[in-house]
C-alpha positions in Angstrom: -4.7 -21.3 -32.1 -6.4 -20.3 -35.7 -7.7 -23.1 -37.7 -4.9 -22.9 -40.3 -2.4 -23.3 -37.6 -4.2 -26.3 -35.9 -3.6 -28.0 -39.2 0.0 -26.9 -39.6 0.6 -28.7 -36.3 -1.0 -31.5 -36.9 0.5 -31.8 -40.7 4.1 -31.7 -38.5 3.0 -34.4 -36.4 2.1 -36.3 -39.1 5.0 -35.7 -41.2 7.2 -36.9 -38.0 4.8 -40.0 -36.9 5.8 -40.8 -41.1 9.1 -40.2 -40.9 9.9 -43.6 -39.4 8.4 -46.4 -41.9 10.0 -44.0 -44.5 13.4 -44.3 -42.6 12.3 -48.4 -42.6 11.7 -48.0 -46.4 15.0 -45.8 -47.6 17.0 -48.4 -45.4 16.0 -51.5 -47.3 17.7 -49.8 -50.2 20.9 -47.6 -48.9 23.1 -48.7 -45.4 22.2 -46.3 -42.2 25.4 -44.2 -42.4 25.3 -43.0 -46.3 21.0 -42.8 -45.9 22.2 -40.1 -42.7 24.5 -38.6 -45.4 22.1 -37.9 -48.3 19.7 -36.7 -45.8 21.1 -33.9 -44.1 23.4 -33.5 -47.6 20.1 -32.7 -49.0 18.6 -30.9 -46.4 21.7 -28.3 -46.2 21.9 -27.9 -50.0 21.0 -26.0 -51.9 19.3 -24.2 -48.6 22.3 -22.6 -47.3 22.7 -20.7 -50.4 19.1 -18.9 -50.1 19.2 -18.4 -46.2 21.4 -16.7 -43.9 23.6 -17.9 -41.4 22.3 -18.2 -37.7 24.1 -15.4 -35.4 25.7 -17.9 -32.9 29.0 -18.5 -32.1 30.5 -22.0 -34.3 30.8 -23.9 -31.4 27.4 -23.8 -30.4 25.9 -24.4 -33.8 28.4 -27.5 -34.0 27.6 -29.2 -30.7 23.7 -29.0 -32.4 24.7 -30.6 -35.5 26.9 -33.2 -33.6 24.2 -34.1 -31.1 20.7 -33.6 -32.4 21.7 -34.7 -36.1 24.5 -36.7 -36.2 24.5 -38.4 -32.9 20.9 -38.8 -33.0 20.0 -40.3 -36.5 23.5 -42.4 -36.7 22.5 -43.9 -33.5 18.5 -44.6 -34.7 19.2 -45.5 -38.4 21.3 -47.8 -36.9 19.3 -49.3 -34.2 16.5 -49.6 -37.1 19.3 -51.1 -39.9 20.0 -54.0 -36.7 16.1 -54.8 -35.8 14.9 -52.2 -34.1 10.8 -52.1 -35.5 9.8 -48.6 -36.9 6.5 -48.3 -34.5 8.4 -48.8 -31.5 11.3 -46.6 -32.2 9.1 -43.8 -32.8 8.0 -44.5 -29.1 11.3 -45.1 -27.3 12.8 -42.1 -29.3 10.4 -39.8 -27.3 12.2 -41.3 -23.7 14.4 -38.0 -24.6 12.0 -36.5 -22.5 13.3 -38.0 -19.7 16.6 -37.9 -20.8 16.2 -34.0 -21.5 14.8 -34.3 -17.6 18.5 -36.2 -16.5 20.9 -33.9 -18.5 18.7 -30.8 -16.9 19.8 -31.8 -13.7 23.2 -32.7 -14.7 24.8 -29.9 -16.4 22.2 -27.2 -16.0 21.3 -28.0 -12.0 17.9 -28.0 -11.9 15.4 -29.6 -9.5 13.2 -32.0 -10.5 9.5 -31.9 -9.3 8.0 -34.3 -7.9 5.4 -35.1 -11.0 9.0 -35.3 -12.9 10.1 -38.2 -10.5 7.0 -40.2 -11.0 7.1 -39.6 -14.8 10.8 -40.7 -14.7 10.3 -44.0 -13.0 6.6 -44.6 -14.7 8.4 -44.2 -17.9 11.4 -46.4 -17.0 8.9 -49.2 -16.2 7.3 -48.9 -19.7 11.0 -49.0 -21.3 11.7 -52.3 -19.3 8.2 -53.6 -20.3 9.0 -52.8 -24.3 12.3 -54.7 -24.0 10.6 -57.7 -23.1 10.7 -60.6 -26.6 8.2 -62.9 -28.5 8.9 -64.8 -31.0 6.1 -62.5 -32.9 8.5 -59.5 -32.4 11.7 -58.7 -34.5 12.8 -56.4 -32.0 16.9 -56.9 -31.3 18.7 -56.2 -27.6 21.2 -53.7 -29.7 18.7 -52.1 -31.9 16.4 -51.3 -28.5 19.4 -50.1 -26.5 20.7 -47.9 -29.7 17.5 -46.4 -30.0 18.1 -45.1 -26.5 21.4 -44.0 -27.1 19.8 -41.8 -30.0 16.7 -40.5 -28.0 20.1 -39.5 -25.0 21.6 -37.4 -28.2 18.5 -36.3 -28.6 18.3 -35.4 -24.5 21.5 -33.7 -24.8 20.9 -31.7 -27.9 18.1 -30.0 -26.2 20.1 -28.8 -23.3 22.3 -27.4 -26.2 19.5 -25.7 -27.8 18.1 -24.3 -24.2 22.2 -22.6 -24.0 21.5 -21.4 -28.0 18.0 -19.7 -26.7 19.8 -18.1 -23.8 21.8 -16.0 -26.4 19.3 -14.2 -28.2 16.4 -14.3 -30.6 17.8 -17.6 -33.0 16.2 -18.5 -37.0 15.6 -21.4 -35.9 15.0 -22.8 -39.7 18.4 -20.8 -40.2 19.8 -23.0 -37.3 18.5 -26.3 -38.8 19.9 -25.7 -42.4 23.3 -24.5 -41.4 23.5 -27.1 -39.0 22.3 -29.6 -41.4 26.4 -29.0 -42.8 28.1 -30.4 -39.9 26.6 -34.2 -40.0 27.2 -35.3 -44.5 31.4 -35.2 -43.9 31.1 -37.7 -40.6 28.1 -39.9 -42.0 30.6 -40.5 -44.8 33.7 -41.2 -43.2 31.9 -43.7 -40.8 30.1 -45.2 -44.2 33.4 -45.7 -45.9 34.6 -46.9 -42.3 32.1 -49.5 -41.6 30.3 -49.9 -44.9 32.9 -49.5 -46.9 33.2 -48.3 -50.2 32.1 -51.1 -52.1 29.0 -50.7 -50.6 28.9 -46.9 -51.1 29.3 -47.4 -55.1 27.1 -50.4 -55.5 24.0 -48.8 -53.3 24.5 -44.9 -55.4 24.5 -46.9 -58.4 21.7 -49.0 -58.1 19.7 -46.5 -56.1 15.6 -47.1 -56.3 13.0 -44.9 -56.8 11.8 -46.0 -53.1 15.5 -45.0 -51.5 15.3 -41.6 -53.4 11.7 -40.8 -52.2 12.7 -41.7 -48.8 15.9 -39.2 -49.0 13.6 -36.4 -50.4 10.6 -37.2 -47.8 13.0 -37.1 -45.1 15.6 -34.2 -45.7 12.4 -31.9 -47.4 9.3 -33.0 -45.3 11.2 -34.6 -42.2 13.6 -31.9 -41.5 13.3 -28.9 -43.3 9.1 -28.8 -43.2 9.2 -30.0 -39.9 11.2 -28.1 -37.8 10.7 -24.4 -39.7 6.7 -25.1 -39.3 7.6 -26.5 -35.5 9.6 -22.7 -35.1 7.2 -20.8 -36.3 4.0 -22.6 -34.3 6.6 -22.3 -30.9 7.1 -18.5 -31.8 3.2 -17.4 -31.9 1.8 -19.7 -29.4 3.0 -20.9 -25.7 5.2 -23.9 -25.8 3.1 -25.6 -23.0 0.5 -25.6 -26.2 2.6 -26.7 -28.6 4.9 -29.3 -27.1 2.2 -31.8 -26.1 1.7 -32.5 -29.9 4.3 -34.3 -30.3 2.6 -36.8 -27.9 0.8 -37.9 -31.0 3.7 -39.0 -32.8 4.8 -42.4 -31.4 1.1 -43.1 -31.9 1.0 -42.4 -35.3 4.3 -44.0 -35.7 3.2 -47.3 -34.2 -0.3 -47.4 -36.1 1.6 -46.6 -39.5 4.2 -49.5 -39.2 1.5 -52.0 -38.5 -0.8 -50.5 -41.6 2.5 -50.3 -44.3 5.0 -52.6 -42.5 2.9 -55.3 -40.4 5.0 -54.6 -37.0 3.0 -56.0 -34.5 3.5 -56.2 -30.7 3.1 -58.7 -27.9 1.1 -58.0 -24.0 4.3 -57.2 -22.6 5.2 -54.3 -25.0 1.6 -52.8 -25.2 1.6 -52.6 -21.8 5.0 -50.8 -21.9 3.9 -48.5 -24.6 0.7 -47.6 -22.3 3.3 -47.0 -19.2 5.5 -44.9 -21.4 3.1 -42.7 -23.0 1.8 -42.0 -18.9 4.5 -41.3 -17.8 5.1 -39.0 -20.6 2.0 -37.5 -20.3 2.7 -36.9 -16.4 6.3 -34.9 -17.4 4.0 -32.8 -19.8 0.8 -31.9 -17.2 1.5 -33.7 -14.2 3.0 -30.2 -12.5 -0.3 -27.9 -13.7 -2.5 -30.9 -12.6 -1.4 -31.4 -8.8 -1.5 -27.3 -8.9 -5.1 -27.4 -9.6 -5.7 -30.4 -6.9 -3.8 -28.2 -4.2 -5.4 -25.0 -4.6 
């Protein structure tokens, strides 16, 4: 990989290790559903007018803009709005890993290996480590549990984009910005559903300069940055070089929140963190290691 690319990689890890004190930061000032709203609002417009439609059937580019966007960042801006801490959701997000592993087997039938097993239950260990309380720790049961149900949307928005990759070559920034169209109408009607319109009006109207920062940082940097520089890094160099990058997130994630946000963490949960990032380090070279020790 050149130089320059190294440092687009590691600007998009960055940008994604960020992206959750930011989401902490435009929360404080706008309720999860309408912040989901304004992003992907933002990150479809005035984009779609300057780049093409992906060629995929509708059906396919909805179940990625229900799963991956909508399901994923309802479920985490909510899990974040209700106590779950910005560090550690950037580390239990990347469980879809092992999710993407379970919904593999599920829908697509295939086997796991045996590194995939012991990642699975190392991993699972960590989780049930992390969920462990102190009165140091702000975490909440339902913010730790929705945080899983977002990195599972995540898990099955993958298998969806494995069935989009089967079709042919996909724009995969062209995939992200048109998809970016399907979540705005559903963040709204559940805002006006659950946060009501009072709400709505009184947080649009009083918007700060930190909430709109936040919006731009995470439709502009977050989403559209993000995953066009991640497409073009995975189509010039092999994924099995690219993916392990986003290792670095969660760890960026956790050291940010305690720099800007003060998050701090008791034994229990650095010793889950430490079991989580093993085991997904075993689902990322576990199989190429034991191939080495057996030759």
């Amino acid at each position: 990989m050149s130089n320059k690319d190294w440092g687009l990689a590691l600007l998009v890890v960055l940008a994604w290790g960020l992206n959750f004190v930011v989401i902490r930061w435009g929360l404080d000032g706008l309720p999860p559903m309408l912040l989901g709203a304004l992003r992907f609002g933002l990150a479809a417009f005035p984009a779609v007018l300057f780049i093409r439609p992906p060629k995929l059937p509708l059906r396919w580019l909805f179940a990625y803009g229900i799963t991956i966007s909508l399901g994923q960042f309802a479920l985490l801006f909510s899990a974040m709005h209700l106590g779950m801490p910005a560090g550690l959701a950037s580390l239990v997000l990347q469980s879809q890993a092992i999710f993407t592993l379970i919904f593999a087997l599920i829908f697509l039938g295939e086997r796991w290996h045996r590194t995939q097993i012991i990642a699975l239950l190392v991993a699972a260990i960590g989780l049930i480590l992390l969920a462990q309380q102190s009165p140091a720790n702000s975490m909440t049961t339902i913010g730790f549990v929705l945080t899983l149900c977002a990195a599972a949307a995540w898990g099955l928005g993958n298998i969806i984009n494995r069935k989009i990759g089967q079709l042919g070559s996909i724009n995969l920034l062209s995939l992200v910005v048109w998809s970016a169209l399907i979540p705005p109408l559903p963040f709204l009607l559940l805002s006006y559903w659950l946060e009501g319109p009072d709400l709505i009006l009184s947080s649009l109207s009083h918007i700060s300069l930190q909430s709109m920062l936040a919006v731009l940082y995470l439709a502009g940097v977050a989403t559209l940055f993000g995953y066009s520089s991640w497409a073009y890094l995975l189509k010039h160099y092999p994924a099995s070089q690219i993916a392990p990058l986003t290792l670095m997130v969660p760890v960026i994630g956790l050291l940010t929140a305690w720099l800007a946000l003060g998050e701090t963490l008791n034994l229990w949960q650095a010793a889950g963190i430490a079991l989580v990032m093993l085991g997904l380090l075993i689902n990322v070279f576990g199989r190429a290691l034991m191939r080495k020790l057996t030759r």
